[in-house]
N, C-alpha and C positions, 0 to 999 in steps of 0.2 A: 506509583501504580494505583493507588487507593483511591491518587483526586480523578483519574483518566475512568477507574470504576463508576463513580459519584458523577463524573461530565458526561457519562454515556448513558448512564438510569436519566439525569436529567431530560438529555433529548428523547430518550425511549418515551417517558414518561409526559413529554409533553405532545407525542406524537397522540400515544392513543388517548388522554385525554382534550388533543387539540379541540374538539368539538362543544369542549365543557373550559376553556378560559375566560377568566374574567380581564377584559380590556377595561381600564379606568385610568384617571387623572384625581382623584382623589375620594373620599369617604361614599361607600353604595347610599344610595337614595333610601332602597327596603332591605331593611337589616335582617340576615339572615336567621332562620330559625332554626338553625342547625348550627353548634358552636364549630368555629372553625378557627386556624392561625391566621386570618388576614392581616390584624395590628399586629401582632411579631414577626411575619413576614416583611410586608411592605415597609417599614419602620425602617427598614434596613435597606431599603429602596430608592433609588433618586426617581423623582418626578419631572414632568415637563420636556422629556424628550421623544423619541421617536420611536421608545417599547418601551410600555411598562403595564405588567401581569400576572398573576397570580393564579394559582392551582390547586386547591383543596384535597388532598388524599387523604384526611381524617376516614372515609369510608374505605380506605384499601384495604385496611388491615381485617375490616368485619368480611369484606369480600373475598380475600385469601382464604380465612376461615371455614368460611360458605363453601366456597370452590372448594377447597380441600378436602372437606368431608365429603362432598359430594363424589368426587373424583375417586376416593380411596372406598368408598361405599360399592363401587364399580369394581374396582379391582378386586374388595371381598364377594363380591358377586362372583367373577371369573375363577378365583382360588378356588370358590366350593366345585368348581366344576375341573378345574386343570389343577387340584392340590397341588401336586408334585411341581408344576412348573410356577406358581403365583405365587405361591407362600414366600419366596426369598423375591417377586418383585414387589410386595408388600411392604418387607420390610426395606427392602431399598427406597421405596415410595415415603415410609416413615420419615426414613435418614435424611435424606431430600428435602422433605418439605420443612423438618425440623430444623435445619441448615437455614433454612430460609427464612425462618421464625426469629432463628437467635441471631441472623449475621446484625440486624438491624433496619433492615431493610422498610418492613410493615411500623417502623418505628416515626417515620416523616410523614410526618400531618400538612406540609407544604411547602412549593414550591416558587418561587418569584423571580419574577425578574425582569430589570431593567437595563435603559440604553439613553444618553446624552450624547451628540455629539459636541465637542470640544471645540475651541480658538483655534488649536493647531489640529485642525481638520481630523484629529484622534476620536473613535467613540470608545466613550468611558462607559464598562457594562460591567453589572453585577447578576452573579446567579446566589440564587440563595436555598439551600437545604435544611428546613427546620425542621425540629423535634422539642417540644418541651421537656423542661427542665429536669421532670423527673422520670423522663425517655433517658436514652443517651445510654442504652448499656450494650447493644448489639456490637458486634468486633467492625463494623466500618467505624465508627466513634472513637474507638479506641483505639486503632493502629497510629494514632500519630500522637501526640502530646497534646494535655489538655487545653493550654495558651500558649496563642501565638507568641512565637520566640525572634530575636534577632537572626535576617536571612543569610547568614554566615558565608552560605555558599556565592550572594553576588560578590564579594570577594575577592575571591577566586577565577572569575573569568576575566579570561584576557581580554586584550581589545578588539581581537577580530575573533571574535566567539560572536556563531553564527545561531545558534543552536543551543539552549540548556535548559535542565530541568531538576529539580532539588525538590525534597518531600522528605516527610517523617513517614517510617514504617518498620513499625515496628517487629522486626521478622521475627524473637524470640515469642512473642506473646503470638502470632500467626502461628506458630507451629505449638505450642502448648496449648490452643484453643483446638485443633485438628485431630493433637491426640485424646483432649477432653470428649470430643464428640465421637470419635470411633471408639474409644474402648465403651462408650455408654453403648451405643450401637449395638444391634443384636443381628450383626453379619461379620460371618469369622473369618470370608476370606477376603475381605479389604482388612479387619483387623491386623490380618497376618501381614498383609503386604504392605501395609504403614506403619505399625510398631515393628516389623522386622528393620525397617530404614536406621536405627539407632546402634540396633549388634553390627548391623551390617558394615554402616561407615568405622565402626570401633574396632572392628578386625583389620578395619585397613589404618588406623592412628587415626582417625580423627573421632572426637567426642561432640558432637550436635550440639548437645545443650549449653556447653562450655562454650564452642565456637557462637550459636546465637548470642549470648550471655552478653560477649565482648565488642554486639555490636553498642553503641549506643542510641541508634534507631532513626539516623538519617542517611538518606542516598542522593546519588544524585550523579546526573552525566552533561560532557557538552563538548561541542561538533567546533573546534574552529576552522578556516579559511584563509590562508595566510595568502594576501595579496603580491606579496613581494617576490616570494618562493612558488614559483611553478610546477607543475606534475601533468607530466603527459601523459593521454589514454589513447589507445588504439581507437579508431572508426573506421573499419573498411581496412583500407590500406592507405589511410590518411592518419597521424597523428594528431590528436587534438589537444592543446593546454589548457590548463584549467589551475586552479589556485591548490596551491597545497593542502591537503585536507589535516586535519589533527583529531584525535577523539581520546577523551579519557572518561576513567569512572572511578567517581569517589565516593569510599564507605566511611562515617563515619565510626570510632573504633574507641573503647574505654582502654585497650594494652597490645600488647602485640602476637596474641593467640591469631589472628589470622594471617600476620606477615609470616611468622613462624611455620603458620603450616606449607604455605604457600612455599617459602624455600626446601621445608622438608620434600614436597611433592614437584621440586624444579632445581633437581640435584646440576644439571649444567648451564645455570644464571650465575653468575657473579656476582658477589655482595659487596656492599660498602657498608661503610660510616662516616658521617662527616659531619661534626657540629649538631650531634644529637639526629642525625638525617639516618636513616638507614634505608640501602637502596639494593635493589635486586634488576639487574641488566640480563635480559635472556636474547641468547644468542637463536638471530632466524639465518635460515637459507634466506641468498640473494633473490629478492623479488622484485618487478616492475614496478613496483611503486614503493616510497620512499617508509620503511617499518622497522623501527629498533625499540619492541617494546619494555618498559622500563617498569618497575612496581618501586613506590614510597612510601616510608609512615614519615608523618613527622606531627609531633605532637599528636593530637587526637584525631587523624586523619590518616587515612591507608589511600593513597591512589595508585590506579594502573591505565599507563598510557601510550599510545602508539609509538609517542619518541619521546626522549628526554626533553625537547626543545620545551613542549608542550607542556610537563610538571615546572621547568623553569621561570616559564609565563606564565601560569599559575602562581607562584609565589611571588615572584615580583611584584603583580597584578595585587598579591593581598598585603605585601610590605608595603610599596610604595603609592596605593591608591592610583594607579595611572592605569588600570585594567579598564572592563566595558563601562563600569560604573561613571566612570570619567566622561563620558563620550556626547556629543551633543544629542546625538539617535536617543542615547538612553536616557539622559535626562529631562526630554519629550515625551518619551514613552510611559514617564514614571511619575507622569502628575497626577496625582491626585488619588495616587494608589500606596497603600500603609506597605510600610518598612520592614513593618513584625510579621509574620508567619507561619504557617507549616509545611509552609513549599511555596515556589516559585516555578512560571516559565517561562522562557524567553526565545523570540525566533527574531530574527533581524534581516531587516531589510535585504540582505547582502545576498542571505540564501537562494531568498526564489529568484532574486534578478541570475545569480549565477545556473540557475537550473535550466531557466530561460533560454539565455545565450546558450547555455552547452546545447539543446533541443535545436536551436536555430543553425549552431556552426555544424552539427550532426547531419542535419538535413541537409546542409550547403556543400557539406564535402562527400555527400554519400552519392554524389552526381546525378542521380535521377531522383526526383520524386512522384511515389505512388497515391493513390486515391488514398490509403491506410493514414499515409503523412499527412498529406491537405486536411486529413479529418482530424489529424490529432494536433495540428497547426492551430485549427478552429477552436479548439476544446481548452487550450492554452492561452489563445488569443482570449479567450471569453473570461479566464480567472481576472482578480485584482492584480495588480501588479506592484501595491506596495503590503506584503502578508506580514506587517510587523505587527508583534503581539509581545507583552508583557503582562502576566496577570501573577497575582498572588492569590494562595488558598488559607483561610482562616480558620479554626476550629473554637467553638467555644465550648459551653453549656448547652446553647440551644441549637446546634449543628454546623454547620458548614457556610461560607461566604467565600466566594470565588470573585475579587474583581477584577478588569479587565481593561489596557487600553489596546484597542487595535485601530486597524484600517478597514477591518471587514464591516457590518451591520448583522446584529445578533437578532434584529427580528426575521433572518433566515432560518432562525432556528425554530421561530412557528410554524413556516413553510417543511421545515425538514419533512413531515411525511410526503407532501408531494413534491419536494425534492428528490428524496430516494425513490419514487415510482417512479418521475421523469429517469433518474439515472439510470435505473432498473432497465427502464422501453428504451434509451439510448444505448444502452449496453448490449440489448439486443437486435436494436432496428440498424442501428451505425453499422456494425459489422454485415448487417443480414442485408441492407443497403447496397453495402458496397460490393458483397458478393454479386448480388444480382445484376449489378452492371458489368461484373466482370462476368458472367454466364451470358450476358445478352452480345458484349464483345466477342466474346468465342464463336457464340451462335451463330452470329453473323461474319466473323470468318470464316467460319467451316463452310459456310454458304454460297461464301468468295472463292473458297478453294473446290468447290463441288462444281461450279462453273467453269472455271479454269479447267479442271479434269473433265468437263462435259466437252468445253471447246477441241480439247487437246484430244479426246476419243471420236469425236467428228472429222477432224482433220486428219486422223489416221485411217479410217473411214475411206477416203478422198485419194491419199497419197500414198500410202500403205508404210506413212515413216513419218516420225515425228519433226517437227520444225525443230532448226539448231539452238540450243538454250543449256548453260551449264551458271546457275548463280541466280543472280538477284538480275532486274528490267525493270524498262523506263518507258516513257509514250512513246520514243522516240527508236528505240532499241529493231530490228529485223524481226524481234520474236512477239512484239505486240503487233507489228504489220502484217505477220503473218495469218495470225487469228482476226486479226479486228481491221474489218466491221464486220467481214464473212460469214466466224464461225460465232462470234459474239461481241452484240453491238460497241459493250466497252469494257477493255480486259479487265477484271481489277491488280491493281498493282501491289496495293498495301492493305495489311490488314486493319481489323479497326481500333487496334492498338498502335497503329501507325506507323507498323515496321513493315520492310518490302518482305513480302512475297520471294522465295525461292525455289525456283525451276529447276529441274534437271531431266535432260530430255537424249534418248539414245543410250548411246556408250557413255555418257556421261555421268548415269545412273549406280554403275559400278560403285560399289564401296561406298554407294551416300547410304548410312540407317544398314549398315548390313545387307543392300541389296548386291547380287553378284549374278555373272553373267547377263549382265545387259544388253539387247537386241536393239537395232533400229526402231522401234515403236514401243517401247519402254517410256514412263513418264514417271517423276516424284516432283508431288507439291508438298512445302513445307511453309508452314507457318512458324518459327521461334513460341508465340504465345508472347503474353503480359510482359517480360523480361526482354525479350529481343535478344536473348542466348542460348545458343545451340544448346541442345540437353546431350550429355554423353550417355544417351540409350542406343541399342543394336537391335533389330531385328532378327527375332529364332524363327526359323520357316519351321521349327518342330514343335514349338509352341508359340503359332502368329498370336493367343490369348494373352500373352503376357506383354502387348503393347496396349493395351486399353486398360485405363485408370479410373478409379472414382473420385470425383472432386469435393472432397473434405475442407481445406484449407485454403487460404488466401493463395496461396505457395503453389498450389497444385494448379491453377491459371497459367504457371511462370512452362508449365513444359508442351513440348514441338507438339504441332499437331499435322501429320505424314499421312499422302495419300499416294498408294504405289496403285498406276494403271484402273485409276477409277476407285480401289479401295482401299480404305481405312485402314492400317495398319501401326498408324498411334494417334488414339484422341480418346473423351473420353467416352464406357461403358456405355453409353445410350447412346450411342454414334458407331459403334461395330458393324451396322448393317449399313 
């Protein structure tokens, strides 16, 4: 959680200071007159590839400063006048910015980073978060162990682990830092509602500080994909296969205070022991998909996982070295990138191709495809298609080192501000898009069906009874020869979602939409809409209002649009007259 904290300030951070990056290839020309980390940064840097940059936030911390007082200057402005309602946003304004002071944050003086790409078409990228030496005391620093340690957790993953992620965090010292700052706090009723957390769980058997105590301050989770074993999912009314999914999570643990509670509070699991293993099997109701969750310690490990299969390939994987680590993918993925760490993560190729395919066989058996689809075919089509990533996170003295191999290119992440804008306007124009072609489709049905109703009230005009017509017609059909060329040069047949057009003309009328009693010059034109299926709506002749709609949704296109004897009697709101 803490490196996902630290990868998302990074991007933040270099969004808004994109404007202010220094792009180089080695030592600046005019040496800065203002001391900065560029030698501790970049040092840590590879050169001669295709990103490499640096970020000076030495001034951030005077500019929090600044801002802050100014900010809080404001709200004591407002207090003199709204006493009663500022004085408690003051001090929450306090707590806040105090929060922000001590987590660590104004503590990195800079940011770096590089990109190589590799032999085996891999770019090797590091991010880099510094702080000097005699920095380093805010709680992002300290949630994980001071040196990088053996990754214990690759281990552990099988071979077809798709998915993982392992990090130091330290939850006992996160929550003893939490309570440090709320009892200092001068707000009593977050005091109340965060030190009550401790009576509260202890009235039910559990002790907090004891349970944090016993972890040992590593986590860590991962997603496999068992190739061999299948798992059906519903689409439509197609069944689709897909690879059997597996996920477990493993806490690291110094004793067995949290298996223990765990059974206390899952009176109908069954326990084992076997060879120092102790196991907790909790019984579920039969489900569609394949779930017998299972809980383990063994040794200095508590895991809890979807099925047994999956703690079994885990150990195996960490007895016999034949897990992911083994694997050619990963042995590619893992040049050039240190062994030691504070966490690791890991996505394999296997993932996104299987997200892929499911997207593509979804679309294929859901029998029709809407403009919604094509757009999200596009948007899919346009990702990479090999998202394999392996990066390790470091902690030292002087902050944080993230390196990386993937398949993507990390100088998108200088673009990132106008990447999230473009995605921003795409989020709003794709859908706003597509709506409008489906309002100009409609438009121009209704238009089709208002000539149709024009021809068909001409012709009764004429005959004093409508031409025979009970369904759907063709060029060729009695009931377009009867209108055309006469009463209108060229009937339309289909609408322009390219479903026919249905007529119902006479007695035929009866019981179509709730109309009854139907006469010889009776007429209903229907259009299905977007879908090309009948809507199960009725016509109330005591409230004809309640057949006009507003179009909201994609979905709201998909229903009839009914014209009885010249008028509207379902389409939508701005079409009643």
């Amino acid at each position: 959680m803490k490196k996902y904290l630290v990868f998302l300030l990074i991007v933040l951070v270099t969004g808004v200071l994109v404007g202010s990056l220094i792009l180089c290839k080695g030592k600046p020309k005019i040496k800065s007159a203002v001391g900065n980390s560029y030698d501790e940064v970049t040092s840590k840097l590879d050169q001669g590839g295709n990103l490499y940059l640096y970020v000076s936030t030495e001034r951030v911390e005077k500019f929090v400063d600044e801002f802050g007082g100014k900010l809080r200057k404001i709200i004591e402005a407002e207090a003199t006048r709204y006493e009663s309602e500022n004085t408690e946003t003051l001090k929450i304004f306090d707590f806040v910015f105090g929060i922000i002071k001590k987590c660590g944050l104004t503590e990195i003086s800079g940011i770096g980073m590089s990109s190589v790409t590799m032999k085996n078409n891999y770019n090797h990228s590091k991010v880099v978060v510094h702080h000097y030496k005699e920095k380093g005391k805010g709680l992002i620093w300290q949630l994980c162990e001071e040196k990088p340690h053996d990754l214990d957790g690759l281990k552990l993953l099988p071979a077809d682990t798709v998915l993982a992620g392992f990090v130091d965090f330290r939850l006992n010292m996160l929550w003893q830092w939490i309570k440090k700052e709320v009892e200092a706090s001068d707000l009593p009723n977050i005091k109340q509602n965060v030190l009550s957390l401790e009576p509260l769980l202890q009235s039910q058997g559990i002790q907090l500080d004891k349970l944090l105590d016993s972890f040992s301050g590593r986590i860590g989770y991962l997603l496999t994909l068992d190739s061999e074993k299948k798992f059906t999912i519903p689409i439509g009314q197609t069944l689709l296969e897909i690879p059997e999914p597996g996920l477990a999570l493993v806490f690291y643990v110094k004793d067995d205070t949290f298996f223990n509670l765990l059974e206390t509070k899952l009176p109908s699991a069954q326990k084992s022991e076997e060879e120092g293993i102790k196991k907790l099997t909790i019984p579920v109701p039969s489900m569609p998909m394949p779930l017998k969750p299972e809980i383990v310690q063994t040794d200095d490990m508590l895991i809890l996982a979807s099925s047994p299969s999956i703690i079994e390939a885990m150990l195996a994987a960490k007895e016999n070295g034949n897990g992911l680590t083994a694997s050619q993918e990963f042995k590619e993925l893992s040049k050039h990138i240190p062994l030691k760490g504070n966490g690791f993560d890991f996505i394999g190729s296997r993932l996104f191709h299987n997200i892929l395919d499911i997207q593509k066989k979804a679309m294929e058996v859901s029998g029709e495809i809407k403009d919604e689809d094509i757009a999200a075919k596009e948007l899919f089509d346009m990702l990479p298609k090999n998202m394999a990533v392996f990066a390790v996170l470091q902690n030292s003295d002087e902050g944080l080192v993230y390196s990386a191999n993937h398949a993507m290119d990390l100088e998108l992440l200088v673009l990132m501000p106008a990447i999230q804008a473009t995605g921003i306007m795409a989020a709003v124009a794709v859908p706003n898009a597509i709506t409008a072609v489906q309002k100009a489709k409609q438009k121009n049905s209704m238009k089709d069906m208002a000539v149709i109703s024009g021809s068909l009230a001409d012709y009764v005009t004429d005959n004093g009874i409508t031409p025979k017509q009970d369904g759907i017609y063709d060029r060729n059909s009695e009931f377009n020869k009867a209108l055309s060329p006469f009463y209108v040069k060229i009937l339309p047949v289909k609408d322009s979602w390219g479903n026919n057009f249905i007529v119902y003309c006479g007695k035929a009328c009866s019981g179509k939409y709730g109309v009854s009693g139907a006469v010889a010059d009776d007429f209903v034109v229907v259009s299905y809409g977007r879908d090309g299926k009948k809507d199960n709506w009725w016509f109330d002749p005591s409230n004809p209002e309640a057949g006009f709609f507003v179009v909201e949704d994609i979905e709201d296109f998909d229903k009839d649009l009914v014209v009885w004897n010249g008028g509207w009697i379902r389409a939508p709101r701005r079409s009643r007259r």
